[in-house]
N, C-alpha and C positions, 0 to 999 in steps of 0.2 A: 504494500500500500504506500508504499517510496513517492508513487506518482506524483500523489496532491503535494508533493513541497516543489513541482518543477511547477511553473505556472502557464507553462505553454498547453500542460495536460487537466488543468486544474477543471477547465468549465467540461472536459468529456469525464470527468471521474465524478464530477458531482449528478451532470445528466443519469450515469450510472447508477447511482445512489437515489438520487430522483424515481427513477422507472422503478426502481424497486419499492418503492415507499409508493407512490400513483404512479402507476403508468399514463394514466389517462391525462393528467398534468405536469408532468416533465418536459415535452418539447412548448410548452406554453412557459413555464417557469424557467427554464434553460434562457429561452429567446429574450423573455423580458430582464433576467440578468447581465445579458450580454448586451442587451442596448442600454441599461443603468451604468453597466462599467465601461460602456462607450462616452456616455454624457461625461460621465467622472472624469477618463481622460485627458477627453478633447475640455474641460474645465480646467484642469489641472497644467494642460498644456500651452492653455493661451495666457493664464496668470503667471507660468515659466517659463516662457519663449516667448512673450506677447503673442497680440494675432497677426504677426506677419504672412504677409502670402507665397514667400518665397518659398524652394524646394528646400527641403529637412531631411537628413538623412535617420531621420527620428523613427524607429519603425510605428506604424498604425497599428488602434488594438486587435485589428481583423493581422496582421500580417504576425503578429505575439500568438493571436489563439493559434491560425492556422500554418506556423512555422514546423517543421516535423525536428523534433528534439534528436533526430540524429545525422541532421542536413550538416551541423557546425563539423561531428566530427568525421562523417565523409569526407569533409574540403580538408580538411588538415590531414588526412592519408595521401592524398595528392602532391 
């Protein structure tokens, strides 16, 4: 249960956790966390970067959830 402390696995462990406890509201609960912790971000982010328009190499919280936690150490066998 290691997973939950990487946070790129964090919101499919809780889905997980979710369907077990309701299935029937888990992809409803899942999605609405994941747009809460989008507002948080992009909140967080323009009070720490301001809101400039410019390119950021700041990843997005969609690019955090859907990054595969073994993409870094593929590139570093290379």
């Amino acid at each position: 249960m290691g997973e939950i402390l990487d946070p790129r696995l964090k919101l499919e462990v809780l889905e997980k956790a979710y369907e077990r406890v309701d299935p029937s509201t888990s992809s409803l609960k899942t999605e609405e966390l994941r747009t809460n912790l989008t507002k948080l971000y992009k909140e967080y982010q323009a009070r720490t970067w301001g809101s400039s328009s410019g390119t950021s190499s700041t990843p997005t919280p969609h690019d955090l959830v859907t990054e595969s936690p073994l993409e870094d150490d593929f590139d570093n066998m290379i």
